[in-house]
N, C-alpha and C positions, 0 to 999 in steps of 0.2 A: 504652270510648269515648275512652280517651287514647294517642293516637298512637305516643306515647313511651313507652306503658310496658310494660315487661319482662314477657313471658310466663314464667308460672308451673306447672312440673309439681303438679300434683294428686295428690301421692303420698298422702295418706290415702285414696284412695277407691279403694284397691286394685290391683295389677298383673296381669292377664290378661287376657283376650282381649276385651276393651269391645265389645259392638256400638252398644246405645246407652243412653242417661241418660234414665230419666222423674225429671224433679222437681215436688215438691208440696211446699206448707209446712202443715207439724201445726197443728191446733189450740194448741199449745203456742206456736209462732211460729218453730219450729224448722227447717231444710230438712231435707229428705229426700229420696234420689238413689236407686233403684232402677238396678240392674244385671244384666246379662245375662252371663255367659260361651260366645262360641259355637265351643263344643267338646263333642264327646260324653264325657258324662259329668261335667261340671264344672256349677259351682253358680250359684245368684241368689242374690246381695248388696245389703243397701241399706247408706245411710250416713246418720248421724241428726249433725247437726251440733250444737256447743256452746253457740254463741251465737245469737242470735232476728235472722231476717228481719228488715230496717229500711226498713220500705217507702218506694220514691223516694229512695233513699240508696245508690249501687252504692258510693260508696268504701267508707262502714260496711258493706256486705255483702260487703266484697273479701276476707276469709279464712274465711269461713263454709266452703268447701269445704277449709280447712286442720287446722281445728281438730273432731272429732269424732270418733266412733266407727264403725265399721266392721263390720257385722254380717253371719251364713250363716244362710239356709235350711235348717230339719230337717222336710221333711213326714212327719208321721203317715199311718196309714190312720183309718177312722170305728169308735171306739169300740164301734159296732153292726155293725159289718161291710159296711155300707153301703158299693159301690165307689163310686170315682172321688170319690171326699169324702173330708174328714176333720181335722185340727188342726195348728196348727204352728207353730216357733219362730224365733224369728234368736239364733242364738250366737254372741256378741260375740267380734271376734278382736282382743284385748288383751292385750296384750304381760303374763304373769304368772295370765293368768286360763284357765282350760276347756283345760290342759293346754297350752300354749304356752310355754315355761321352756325355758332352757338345754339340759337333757335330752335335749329336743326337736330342738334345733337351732336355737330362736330367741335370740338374745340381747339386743333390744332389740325399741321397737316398730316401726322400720324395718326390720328384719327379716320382721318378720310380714305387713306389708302389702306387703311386694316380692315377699314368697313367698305371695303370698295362697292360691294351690290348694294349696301344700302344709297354710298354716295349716288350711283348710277340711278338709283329711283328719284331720288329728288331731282336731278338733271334731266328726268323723264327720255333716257334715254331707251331705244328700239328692243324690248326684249323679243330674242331669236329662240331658235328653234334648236337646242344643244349646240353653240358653236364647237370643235373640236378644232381640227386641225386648219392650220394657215399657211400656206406658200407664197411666195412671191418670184412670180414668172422675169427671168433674170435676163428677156430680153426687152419687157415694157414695161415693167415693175407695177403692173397690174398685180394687185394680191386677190387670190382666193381663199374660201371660207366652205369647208363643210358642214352643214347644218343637219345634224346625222336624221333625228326625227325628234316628234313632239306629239305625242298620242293626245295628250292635253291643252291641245291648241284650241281655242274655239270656245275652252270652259269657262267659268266666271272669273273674270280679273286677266285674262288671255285670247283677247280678243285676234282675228286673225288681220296682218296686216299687210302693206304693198311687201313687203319682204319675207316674208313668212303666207304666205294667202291662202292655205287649205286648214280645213279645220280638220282635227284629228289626223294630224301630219305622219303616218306611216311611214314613207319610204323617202322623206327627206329633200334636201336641194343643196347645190353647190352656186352659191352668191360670189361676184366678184367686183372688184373695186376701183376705180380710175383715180388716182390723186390729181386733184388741178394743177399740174406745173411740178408738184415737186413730194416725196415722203411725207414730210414735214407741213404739208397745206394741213389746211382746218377745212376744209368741202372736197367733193368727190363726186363722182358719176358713180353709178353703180346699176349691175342686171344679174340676171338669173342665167348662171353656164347654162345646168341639167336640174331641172325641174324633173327629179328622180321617180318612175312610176311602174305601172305594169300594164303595156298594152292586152298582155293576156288575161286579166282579170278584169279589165276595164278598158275595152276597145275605144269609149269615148270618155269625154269628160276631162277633171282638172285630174284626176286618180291614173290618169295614162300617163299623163308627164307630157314633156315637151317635144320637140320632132326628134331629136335627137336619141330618143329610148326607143327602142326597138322589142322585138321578140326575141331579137337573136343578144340581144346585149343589156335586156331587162335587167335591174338592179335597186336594193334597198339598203338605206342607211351610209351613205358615204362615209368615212370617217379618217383614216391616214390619208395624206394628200403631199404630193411633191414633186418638181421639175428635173428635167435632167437637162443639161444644156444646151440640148438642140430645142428645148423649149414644149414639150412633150410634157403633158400634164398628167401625174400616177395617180391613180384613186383605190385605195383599198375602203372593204368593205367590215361592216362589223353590227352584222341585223340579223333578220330572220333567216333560215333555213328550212323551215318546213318543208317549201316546196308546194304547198296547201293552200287554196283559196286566194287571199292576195298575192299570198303570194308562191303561185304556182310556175311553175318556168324558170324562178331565180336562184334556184338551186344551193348552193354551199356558197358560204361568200367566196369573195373574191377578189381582183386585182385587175381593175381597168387602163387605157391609154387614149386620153382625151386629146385631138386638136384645139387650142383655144381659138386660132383661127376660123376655122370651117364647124367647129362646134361635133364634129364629130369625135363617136365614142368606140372602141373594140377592145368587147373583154381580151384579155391578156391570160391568164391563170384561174383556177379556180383551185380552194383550199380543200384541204379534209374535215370531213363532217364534223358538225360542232363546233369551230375553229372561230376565230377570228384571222386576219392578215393585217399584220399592220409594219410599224417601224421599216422603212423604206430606205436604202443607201447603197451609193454608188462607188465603187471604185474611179479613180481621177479619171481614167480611160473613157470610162462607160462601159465597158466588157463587159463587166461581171457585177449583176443584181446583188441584194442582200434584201430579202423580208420575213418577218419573222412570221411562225405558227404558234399561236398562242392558244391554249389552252383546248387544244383537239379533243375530241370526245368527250367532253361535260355531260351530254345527255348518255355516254355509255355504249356508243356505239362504233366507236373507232379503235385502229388498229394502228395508227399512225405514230413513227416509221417505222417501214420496212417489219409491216405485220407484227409488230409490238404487243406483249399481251397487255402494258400498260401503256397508253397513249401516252405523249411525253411534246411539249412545245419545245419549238424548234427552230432552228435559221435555216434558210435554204441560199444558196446560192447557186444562180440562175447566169448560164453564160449560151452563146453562141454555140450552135456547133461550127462554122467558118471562121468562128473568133471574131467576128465583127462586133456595134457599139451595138446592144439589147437596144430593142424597141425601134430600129433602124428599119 
């Protein structure tokens, strides 16, 4: 909020490929910043900060993202064998601790967080399937993970595993997370929301996806993801469009509205050809949507907006016609 001042790199909260930050403050008062790396086969990060949120105080909250700790993702599979579930940890990457030393290559702990994917390899922590975006559902502080796809899942050094489980992962999954007691724990519960698939191209099999994919709400590559406060989980999409072979039926991406309760899914929108959907926000009401159109007709075949001879990305804003709260 002040004009003059000096922006600051955020070097503790690690170096790679950012897509985007869910923050939430622990029971403890701590912040805590989930992270995506969207690359195949790289990890989700959080960061549990030092010192406690000061609410209505930005200057005393101004190095909370400076001072803390840095922590990987190790998913387990279920003790009982049970798929797409199972347990799991954050390993701390701290400069002297879980094999991080000299030895290694780290020397400091500047080191470790500039080289964060390398730290995460030595920690052997869970490489996923493109993490991208992270929510955290603001009525059970369950956070969610979309893991958009991973064509090269399955090839040498990518093996597939309880959290990531098809090889040549097309159409993606949205993973989610239970902290033991608190943001701040170091274990987790964890499952599979939407094991994302095409019943129309694959009536059976792991390639259909889970119960919850339909023909009518078929979809590939999750990728924007957010709650609104009735606890309504948004899923934009950002994959294929053919329409062709796999993926036949799933048409232009799009914009979903997930139950996390009952696991049920109903597309909401669909974009204009070529397009991606992403960047999701709400007015404090909930009235009125905000998502963006981003880069419509790449392959050249769009007209979008309003019959455009040059396609052109865009924000839309999405309201009611009774003015009621969208997705109600």
């Amino acid at each position: 909020m002040d004009p003059n001042a000096v922006p600051v790199k955020r070097t503790a909260l690690g170096r790679f490929k950012h897509e985007n930050a869910a923050v939430t403050v622990a029971k403890t008062g701590q912040l805590v910043v989930y992270m995506g790396d969207d690359e195949r086969g790289e990890y989700i990060y959080k960061y549990v900060s030092a010192g406690k949120v000061t609410p209505n105080d930005a200057q005393a909250n101004g190095d909370l993202l400076d001072k803390g700790t840095l922590y990987v993702a190790t998913f387990s599979g279920d003790e009982n064998g049970t798929p797409l579930k199972g347990t799991g940890r954050w390993l701390a990457l701290q400069w002297g601790e879980n094999g991080l030393t000299a030895e290694k290559g780290f020397h400091s702990q500047a080191d470790v967080v500039i080289n964060a994917r390398a730290a995460a390899d030595v920690v052997n922590a869970t490489r996923m399937d493109r993490p991208e975006w992270i929510a955290v559902n603001p009525h059970d502080g369950r956070a969610y993970c979309t893991l958009t796809n991973n064509s090269k899942r399955g090839d040498e050094g990518m093996p597939v595993n309880a959290a990531n489980p098809r090889p040549k992962n097309i159409y993606g999954q949205i993973i989610r997370w239970d902290e033991k007691g608190d943001a701040t724990s170091l274990t987790f519960d964890w499952d599979i929301f939407v094991l994302c698939g095409n019943p129309i191209a694959h009536p059976e099999g792991i390639y259909r996806g889970t119960p919850n994919i339909t023909a009518e709400n078929t979809f590939n590559s999750p990728d924007g993801l957010g709650f609104d406060a009735q606890g309504r989980l948004w899923i934009l999409t950002d994959g294929k469009y053919s329409n062709e072979e796999d993926y036949q039926g799933q048409g232009n991406n799009q914009m979903l509205v997930g139950d996390p309760n009952t696991g049920e899914i109903r597309r909401f929108m669909v974009g204009p050809k070529s397009c991606e959907l992403t960047g999701i926000a709400f007015t404090p009401d909930y009235k009125t949507l905000f998502v963006n159109v981003q880069h419509p007709g790449e392959e050249g075949d769009s007209h979008f907006p309003h019959n455009s001879p040059r396609p052109r990305s865009s924000v839309i804003m999405v309201t009611r016609e009774d003015g009621g709260v969208v997705g109600a």
